[in-house]
C-alpha positions as CSV (number, residue, x, y, z in Angstrom):
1,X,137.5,95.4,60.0
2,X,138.0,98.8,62.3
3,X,141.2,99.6,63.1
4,X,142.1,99.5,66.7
5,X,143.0,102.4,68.7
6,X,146.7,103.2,69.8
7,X,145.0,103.4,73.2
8,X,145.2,100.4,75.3
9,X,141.6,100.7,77.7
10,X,138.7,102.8,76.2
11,X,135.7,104.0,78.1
12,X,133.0,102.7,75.9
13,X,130.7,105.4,76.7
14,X,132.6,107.6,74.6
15,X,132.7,104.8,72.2
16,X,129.2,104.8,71.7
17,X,129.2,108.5,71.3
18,X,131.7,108.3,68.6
19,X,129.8,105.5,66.9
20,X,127.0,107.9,66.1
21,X,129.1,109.3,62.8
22,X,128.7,107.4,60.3
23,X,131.3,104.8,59.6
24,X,131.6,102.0,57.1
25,X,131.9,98.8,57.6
26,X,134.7,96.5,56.0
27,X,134.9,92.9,54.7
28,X,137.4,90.9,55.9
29,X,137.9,89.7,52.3
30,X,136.6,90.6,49.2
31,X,134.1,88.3,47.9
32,X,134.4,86.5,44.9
33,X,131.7,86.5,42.4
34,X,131.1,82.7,41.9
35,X,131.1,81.6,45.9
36,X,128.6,81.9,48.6
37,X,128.4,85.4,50.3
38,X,130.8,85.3,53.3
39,X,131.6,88.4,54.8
40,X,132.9,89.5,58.4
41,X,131.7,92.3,60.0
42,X,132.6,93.5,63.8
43,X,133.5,97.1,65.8
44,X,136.8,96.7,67.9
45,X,135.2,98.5,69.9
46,X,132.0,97.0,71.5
47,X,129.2,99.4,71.9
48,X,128.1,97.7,75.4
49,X,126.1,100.3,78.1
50,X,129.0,101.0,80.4
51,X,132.3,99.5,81.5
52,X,135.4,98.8,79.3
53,X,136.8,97.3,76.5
54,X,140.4,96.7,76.6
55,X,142.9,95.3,73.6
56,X,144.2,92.0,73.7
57,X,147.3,91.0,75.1
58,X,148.5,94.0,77.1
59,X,147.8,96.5,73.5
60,X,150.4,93.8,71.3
61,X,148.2,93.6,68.5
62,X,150.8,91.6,66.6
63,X,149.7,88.6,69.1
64,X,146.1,89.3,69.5
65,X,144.1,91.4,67.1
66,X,141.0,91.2,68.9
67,X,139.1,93.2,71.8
68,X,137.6,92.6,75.0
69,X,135.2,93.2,77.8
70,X,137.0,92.4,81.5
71,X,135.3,91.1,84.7
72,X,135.0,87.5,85.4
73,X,131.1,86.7,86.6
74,X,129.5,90.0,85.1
75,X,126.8,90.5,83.1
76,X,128.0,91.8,79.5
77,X,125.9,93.6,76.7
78,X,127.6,94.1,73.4
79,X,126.5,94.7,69.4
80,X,128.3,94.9,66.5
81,X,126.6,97.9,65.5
82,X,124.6,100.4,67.2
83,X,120.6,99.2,67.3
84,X,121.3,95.9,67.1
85,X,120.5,95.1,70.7
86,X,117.0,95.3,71.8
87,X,116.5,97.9,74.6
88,X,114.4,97.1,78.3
89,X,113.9,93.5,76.9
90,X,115.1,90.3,75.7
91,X,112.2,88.9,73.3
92,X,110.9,91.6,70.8
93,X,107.8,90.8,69.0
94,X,109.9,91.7,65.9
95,X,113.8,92.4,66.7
96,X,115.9,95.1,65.1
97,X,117.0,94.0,61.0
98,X,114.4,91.2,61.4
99,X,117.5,89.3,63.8
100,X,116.1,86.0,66.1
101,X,116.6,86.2,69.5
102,X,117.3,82.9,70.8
103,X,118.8,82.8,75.0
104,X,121.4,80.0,75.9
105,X,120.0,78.7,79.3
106,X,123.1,77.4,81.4
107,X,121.7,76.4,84.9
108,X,118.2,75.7,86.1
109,X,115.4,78.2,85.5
110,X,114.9,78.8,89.3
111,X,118.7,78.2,90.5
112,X,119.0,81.5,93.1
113,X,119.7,84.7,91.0
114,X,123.4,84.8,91.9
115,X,124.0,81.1,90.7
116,X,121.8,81.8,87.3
117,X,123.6,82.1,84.0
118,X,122.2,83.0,80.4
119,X,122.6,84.8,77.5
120,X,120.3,86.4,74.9
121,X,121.6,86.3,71.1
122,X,120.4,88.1,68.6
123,X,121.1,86.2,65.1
124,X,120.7,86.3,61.4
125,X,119.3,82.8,61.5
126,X,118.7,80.6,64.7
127,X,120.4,77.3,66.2
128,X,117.2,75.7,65.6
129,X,117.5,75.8,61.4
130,X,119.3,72.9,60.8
131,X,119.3,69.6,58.7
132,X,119.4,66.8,61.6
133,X,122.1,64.9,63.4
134,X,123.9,62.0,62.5
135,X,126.3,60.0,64.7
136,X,130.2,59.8,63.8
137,X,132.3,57.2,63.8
138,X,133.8,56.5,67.7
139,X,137.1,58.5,68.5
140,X,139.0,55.5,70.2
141,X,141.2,58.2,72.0
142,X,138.0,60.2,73.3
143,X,136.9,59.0,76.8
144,X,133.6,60.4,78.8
145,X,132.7,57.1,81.4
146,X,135.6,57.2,84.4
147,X,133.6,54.2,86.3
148,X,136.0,51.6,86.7
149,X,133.7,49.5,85.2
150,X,134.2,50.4,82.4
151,X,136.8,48.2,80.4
152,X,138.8,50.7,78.3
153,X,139.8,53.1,82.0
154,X,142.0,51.8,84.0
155,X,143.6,52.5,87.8
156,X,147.3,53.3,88.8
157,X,148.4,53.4,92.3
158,X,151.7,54.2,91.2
159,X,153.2,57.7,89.9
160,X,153.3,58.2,86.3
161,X,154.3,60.3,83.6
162,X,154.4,61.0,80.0
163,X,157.2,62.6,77.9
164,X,155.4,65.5,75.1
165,X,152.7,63.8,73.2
166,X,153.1,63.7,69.4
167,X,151.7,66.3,67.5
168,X,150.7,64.6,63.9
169,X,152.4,65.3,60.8
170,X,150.9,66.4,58.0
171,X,148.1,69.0,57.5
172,X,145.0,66.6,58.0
173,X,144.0,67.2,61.9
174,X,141.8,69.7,62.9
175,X,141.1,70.2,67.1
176,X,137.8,68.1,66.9
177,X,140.0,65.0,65.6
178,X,143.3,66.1,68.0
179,X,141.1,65.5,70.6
180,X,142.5,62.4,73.0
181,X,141.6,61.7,76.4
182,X,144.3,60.8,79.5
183,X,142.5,60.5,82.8
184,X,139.6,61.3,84.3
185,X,136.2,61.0,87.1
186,X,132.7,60.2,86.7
187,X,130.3,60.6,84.1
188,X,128.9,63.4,82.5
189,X,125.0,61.5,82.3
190,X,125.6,61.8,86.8
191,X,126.6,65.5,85.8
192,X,129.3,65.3,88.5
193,X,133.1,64.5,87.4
194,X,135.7,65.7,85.2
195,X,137.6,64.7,82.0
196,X,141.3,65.9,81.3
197,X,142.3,65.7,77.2
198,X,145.1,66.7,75.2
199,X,144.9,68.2,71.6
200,X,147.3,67.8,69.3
201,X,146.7,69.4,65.7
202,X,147.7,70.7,62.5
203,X,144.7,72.2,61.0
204,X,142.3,75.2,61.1
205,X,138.9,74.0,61.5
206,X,136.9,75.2,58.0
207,X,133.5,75.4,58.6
208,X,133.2,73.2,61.0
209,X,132.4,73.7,64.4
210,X,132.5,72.4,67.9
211,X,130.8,72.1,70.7
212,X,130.8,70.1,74.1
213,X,127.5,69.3,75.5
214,X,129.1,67.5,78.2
215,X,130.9,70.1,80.0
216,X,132.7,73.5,80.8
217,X,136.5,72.8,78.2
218,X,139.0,75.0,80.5
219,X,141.8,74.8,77.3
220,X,145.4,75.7,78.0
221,X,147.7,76.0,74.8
222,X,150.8,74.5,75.1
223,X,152.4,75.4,71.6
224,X,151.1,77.3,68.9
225,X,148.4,80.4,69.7
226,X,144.5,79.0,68.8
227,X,142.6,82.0,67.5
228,X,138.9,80.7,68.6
229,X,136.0,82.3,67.0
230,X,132.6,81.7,69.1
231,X,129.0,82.8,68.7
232,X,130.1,85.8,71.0
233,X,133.1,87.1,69.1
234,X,136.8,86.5,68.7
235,X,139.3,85.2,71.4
236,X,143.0,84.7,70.5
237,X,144.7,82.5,73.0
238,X,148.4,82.0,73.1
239,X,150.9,79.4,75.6
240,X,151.1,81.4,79.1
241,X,146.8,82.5,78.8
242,X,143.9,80.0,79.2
243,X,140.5,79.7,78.0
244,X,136.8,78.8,79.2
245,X,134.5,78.0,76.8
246,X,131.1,76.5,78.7
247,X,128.6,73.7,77.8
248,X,126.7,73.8,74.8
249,X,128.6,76.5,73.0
250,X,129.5,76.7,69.8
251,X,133.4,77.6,68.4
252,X,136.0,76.7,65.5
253,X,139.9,77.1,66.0
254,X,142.4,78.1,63.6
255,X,146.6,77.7,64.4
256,X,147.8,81.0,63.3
257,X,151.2,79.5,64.7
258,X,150.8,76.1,62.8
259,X,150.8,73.0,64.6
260,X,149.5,73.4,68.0
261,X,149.4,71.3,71.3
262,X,147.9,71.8,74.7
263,X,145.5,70.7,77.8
264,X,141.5,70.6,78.7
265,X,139.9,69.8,81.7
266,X,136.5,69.4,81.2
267,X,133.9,69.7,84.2
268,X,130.5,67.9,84.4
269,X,127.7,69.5,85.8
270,X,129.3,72.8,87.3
271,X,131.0,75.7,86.1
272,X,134.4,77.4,87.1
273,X,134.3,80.1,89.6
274,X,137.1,82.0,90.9
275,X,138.3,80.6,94.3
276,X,137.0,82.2,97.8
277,X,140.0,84.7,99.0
278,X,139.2,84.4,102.8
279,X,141.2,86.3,105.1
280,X,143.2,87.6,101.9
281,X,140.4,89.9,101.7
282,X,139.5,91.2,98.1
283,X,142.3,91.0,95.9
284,X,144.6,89.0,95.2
285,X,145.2,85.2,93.4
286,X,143.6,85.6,89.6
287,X,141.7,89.1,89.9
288,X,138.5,89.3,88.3
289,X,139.3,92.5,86.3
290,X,141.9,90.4,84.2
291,X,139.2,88.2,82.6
292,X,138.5,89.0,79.3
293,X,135.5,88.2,77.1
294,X,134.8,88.7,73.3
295,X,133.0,91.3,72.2
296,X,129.8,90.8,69.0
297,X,131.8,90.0,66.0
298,X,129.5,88.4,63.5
299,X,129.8,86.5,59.9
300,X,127.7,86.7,57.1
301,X,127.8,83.1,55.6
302,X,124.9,81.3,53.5
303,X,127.2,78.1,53.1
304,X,127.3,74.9,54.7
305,X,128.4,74.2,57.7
306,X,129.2,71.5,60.3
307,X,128.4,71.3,64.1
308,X,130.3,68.4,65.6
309,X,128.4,68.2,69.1
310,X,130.0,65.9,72.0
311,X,127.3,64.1,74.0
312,X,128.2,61.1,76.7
313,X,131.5,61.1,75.0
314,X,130.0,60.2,71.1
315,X,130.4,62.9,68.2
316,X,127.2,63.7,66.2
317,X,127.5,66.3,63.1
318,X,124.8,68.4,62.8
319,X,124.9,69.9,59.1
320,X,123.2,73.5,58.7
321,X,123.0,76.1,55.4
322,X,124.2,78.8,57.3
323,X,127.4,79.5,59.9
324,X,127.0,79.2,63.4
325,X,128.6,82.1,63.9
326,X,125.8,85.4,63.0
327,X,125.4,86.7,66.0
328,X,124.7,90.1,65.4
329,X,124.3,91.4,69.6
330,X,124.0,89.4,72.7
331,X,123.9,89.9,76.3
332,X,124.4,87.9,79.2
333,X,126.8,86.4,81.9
334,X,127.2,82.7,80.5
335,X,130.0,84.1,78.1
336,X,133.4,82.7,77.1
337,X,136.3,84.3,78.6
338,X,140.7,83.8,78.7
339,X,143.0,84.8,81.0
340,X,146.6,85.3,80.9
341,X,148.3,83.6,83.8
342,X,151.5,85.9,84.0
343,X,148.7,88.3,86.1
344,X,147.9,86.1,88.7
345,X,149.2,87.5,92.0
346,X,151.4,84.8,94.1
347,X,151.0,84.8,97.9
348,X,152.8,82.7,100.3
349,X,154.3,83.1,103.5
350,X,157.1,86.3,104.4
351,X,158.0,84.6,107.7
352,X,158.4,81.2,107.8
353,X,156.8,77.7,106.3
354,X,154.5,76.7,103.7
355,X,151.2,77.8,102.9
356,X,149.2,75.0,101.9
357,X,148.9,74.8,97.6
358,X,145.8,75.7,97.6
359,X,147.0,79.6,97.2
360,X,148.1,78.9,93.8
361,X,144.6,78.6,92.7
362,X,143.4,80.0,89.7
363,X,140.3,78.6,89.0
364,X,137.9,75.7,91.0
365,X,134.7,74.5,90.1
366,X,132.6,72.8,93.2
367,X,131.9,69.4,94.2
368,X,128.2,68.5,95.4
369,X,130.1,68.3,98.6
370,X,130.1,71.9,100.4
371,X,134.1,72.8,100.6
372,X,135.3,70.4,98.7
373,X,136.2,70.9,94.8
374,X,135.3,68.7,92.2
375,X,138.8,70.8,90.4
376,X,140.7,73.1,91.1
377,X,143.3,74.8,88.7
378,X,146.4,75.8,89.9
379,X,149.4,77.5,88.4
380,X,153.4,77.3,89.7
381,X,154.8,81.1,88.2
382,X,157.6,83.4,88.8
383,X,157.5,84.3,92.6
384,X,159.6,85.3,95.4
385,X,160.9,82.5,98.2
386,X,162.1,84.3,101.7
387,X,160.7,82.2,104.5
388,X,163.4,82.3,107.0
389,X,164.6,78.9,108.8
390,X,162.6,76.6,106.5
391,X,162.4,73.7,104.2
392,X,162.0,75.6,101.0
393,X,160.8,72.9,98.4
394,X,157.8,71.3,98.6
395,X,157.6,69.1,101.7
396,X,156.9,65.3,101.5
397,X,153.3,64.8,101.0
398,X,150.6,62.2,101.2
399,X,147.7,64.2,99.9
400,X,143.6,63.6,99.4
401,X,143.4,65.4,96.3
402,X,144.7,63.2,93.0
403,X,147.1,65.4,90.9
404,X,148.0,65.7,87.4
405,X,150.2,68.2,86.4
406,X,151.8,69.9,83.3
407,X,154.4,72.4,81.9
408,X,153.5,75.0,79.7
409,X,156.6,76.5,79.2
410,X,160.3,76.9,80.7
411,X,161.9,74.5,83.4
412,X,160.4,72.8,86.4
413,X,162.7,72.2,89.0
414,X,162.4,69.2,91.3
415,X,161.1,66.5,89.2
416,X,162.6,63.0,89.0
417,X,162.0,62.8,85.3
418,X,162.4,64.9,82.3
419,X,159.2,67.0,82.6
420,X,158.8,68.8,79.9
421,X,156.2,71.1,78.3
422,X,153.7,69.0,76.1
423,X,153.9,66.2,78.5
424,X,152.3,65.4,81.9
425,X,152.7,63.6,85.1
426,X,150.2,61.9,87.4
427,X,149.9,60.8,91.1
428,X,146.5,59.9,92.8
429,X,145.5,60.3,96.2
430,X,147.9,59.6,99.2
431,X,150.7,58.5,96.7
432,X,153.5,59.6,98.8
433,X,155.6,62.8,96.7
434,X,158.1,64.9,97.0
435,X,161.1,66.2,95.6
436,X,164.2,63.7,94.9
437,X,167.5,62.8,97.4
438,X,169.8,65.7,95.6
439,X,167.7,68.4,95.7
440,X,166.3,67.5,99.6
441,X,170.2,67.6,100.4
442,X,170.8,71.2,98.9
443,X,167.8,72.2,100.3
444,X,168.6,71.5,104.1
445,X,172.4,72.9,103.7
446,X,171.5,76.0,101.5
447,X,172.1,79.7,102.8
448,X,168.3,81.2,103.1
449,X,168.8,84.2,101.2
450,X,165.6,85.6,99.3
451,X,165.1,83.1,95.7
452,X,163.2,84.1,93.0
453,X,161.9,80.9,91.9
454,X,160.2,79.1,88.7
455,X,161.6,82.0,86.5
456,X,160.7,81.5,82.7
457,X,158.3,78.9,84.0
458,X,154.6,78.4,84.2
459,X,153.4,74.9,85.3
460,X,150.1,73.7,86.0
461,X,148.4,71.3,88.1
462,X,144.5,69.7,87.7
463,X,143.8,68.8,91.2
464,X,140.2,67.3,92.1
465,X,139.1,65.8,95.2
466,X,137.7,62.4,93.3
467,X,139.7,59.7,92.2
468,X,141.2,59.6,88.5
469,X,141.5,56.7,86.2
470,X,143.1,56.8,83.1
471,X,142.6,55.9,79.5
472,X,143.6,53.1,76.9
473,X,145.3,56.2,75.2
474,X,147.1,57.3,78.1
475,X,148.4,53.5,79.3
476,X,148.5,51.5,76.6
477,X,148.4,53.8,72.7
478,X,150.6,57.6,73.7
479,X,154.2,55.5,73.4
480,X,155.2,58.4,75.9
481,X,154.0,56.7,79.6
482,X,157.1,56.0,81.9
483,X,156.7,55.1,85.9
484,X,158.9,57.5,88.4
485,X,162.0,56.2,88.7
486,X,161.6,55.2,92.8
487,X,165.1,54.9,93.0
488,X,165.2,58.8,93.4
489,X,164.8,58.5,96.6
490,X,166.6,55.7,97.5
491,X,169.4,58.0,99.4
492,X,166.8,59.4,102.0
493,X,168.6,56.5,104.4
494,X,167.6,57.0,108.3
495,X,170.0,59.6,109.2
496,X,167.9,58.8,112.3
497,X,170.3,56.6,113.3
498,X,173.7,58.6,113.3
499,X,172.2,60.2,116.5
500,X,171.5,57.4,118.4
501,X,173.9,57.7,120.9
502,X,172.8,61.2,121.7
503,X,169.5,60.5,122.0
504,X,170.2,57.3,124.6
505,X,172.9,59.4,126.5
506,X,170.2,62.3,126.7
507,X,167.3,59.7,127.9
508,X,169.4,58.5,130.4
509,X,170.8,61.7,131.9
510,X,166.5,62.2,132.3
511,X,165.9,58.9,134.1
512,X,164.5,57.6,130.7
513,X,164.9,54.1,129.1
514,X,167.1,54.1,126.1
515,X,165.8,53.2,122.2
516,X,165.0,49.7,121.7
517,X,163.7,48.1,118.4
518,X,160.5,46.2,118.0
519,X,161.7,43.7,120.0
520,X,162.4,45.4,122.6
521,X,166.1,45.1,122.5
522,X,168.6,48.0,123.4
523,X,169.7,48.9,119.8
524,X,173.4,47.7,120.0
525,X,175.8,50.8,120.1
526,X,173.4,52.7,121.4
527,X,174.8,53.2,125.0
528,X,177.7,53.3,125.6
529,X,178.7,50.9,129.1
């Protein structure tokens, strides 16, 4: 493997000048006599035309090894080595070192050009060269129909929570097998709707691989980094970043951190876009620069290998003599990508009152209703409190949207329960919320001074404009679902009614009639004779 530069951005075009001198490449291990030929090769550098690559996690290679291409939406080019990727077109009649090409079709062939997505890889041996599919057993936990026909979803009116799920002992569970289903809306065969999982795992994925032919996986670690190879190259994904890895393709996950836990939401039928700024203008929220993508990484691997595919919800392994993962140069704009949330840029208001939550929005993907999203993903971070003459915490809320929220790390403040990273909490749509009696109190008799607010802390929330219900894992198997305690608000009494008086003597010096209750009665001690 190349050693990465001490710089932390390159400008590739010097890269691919550089690349011209002849440079080795190195295995990633050395092979052993008696076993299949499995080698790694890759550039840290991509060699893409234009643009820049940039090192993982602000140049800490001890975190993140790997390299990247930014810009969220553009169309990438990248090869391992130079002449790997065919020049002024996709389909040779014989590609460079007798590769495949083979192009990953994402939306329809005639959507409008700005809605199309693709890639073309360039392979040592195509998807196509496999050995069949067969069906797996059912994952119980694993949940793809939301209709509440369905007998094993169910529907909560009520606010709920659940304390960190269990991560299994042992050394037996890879992600494919941590998977497990909480809540969710529609159907992927409607291609509208969304699923929201939990993994929870202790094992690097050998060669096996996944893939979700139902929809977009946004995957937010909780604990443990995942280091996620996919046919594009190398992503390393730590608690505090998240990932997108689209429909259809293919990846494996190791823990480099051991036992690892986090969140997916899973969209049907669209992909995730970076929300409309508006009158913010051009920047601002999650910047496009800060996206990163992989960059052509490929493995040489004759073995065999496993391709777990989801599909309406069922697993089906597809066994194949060869890894999934020789892709050798690709180009395209359907490409896997992370982001680390610490770089989102908080707005909210400098004068007074709330903006509305919808400016904590990191991601959305659309609904097949113009304006409204099917999900949007939003993130509470560090950030800066100075409106002046105003209720600072979240005001009490009956809201469309149904929420379900989690902590990724750090403390929360404001919850009635112990919300804690690993675990979740749910409220659906026009559940009143809001924060509990004690906090409320300090709230209205604080001094308004500037607050930086949700230090440490990053918290999410998985908001969608449809209904959720929730799983026979999450209601009846997890052992960690608890009901808010409703008796947090209990001491929100009707202070209404210690001013009274006031109000009558101020009606009556207007000519007005005084308060009366429904039955029309003067409320006694309200006027004084």
């Amino acid at each position: 493997m190349y050693r990465r530069p001490a710089r932390a951005v390159a400008r590739l075009s010097a890269v691919r000048a550089a690349s011209t001198a002849a440079r080795p490449l190195a295995l990633s291990r050395p092979v052993v006599a008696a076993a299949p030929v499995a080698r790694t090769f890759r550039r840290e550098l991509n060699t893409q035309r234009g643009g820049y690559a940039v090192v993982g996690d602000n140049g800490n290679t001890s975190k993140d090894p790997y390299t990247y291409q930014v810009g969220f939406g553009n169309r990438f080019a990248s090869e391992a080595f130079p002449g790997a990727l065919p020049l002024g077109q996709n389909s040779p009649q014989k590609c460079a070192y007798d590769l495949y090409a083979e192009q990953l079709t994402a939306t329809s062939f005639v959507a409008p050009r700005h809605q199309n997505q693709n890639s073309w890889m360039y392979r040592i041996r195509p998807a196509v060269a496999h050995q069949g599919f067969t069906e797996l057993p059912d994952n119980p936990d694993l949940e793809s129909n939301f209709l509440p026909q369905n007998p094993r979803v169910h529907v909560s009116a009520t606010q709920l929570a659940w304390t960190p799920f269990d991560i299994p002992g042992g050394n037996s569970v890879d992600f494919i097998d941590g998977l497990k289903t909480v809540a969710g809306n529609g159907d992927p065969t409607l291609k509208e709707g969304l699923a929201i999982h939990i993994y929870a795992c202790n094992k690097d994925m050998e060669k096996r691989a996944f893939s979700s032919n139902d929809g977009d996986l946004l995957i937010v670690p909780e604990k443990g980094r995942l280091d996620i190879q996919t046919e594009y190259g190398h992503m390393m994904v730590r608690p505090g970043e998240v990932c997108i890895i689209q429909r259809g393709l293919r990846f494996k996950v190791k823990l480099p951190d051991g036992p690892s836990r986090g969140y997916i939401q899973e969209v049907y039928g669209v992909h995730y876009e970076l929300p409309a700024l508006g009158p913010l203008g051009a920047n601002g929220l999650a910047n496009a620069r800060d996206f990163e993508h992989p960059v052509a990484a490929f493995d040489i691997d004759q073995s065999e290998w496993n391709i777990v595919y989801k599909l309406c919800g069922k697993l089906f392994n597809c066994r194949q003599e060869h890894t999934p993962f020789d892709v050798v140069a690709w180009h395209g704009n359907y490409v896997p990508c992370k982001y680390a949330l610490e770089k989102f840029i908080n707005v909210g208001s400098i004068s007074k009152d709330h903006c509305d939550p919808s400016i904590f929005c990191v991601l959305t993907a659309p609904s097949k209703v113009p304006g409204t999203p099917l999900a949007d993903f939003l993130i509470f971070s560090p950030r800066w409190d100075v409106a002046h003459e105003t209720y600072r915490p979240p005001y009490y809320h009956r809201n469309v949207a149904s929420e379900f929220m989690g902590l990724i790390y750090g403390e929360y403040g404001g919850r009635s329960d112990a919300f804690q990273p690993g675990g979740a909490s749910y409220e659906c749509g026009f559940t009143p919320h809001g924060v509990a009696y004690d906090e409320f109190k300090a709230a209205t008799e604080m001094e308004l001074t500037p607050q930086y607010i949700s230090k440490g802390a990053i918290a999410f929330m998985m908001e969608s404009s449809m209904m959720f219900t929730l799983t026979d894992y999450a209601m009846k198997r997890s052992g960690k679902l608890h009901e808010h305690e409703p008796k947090m608000w209990d001491n929100l009494k009707a202070q209404f009614m210690n001013h009274v008086d006031k109000i009558n003597g101020e009606l009556k010096a207007k000519g007005l009639e005084p308060l009366t209750d429904v039955n029309g009665k003067a409320i006694a001690g309200s006027v004084k004779v």
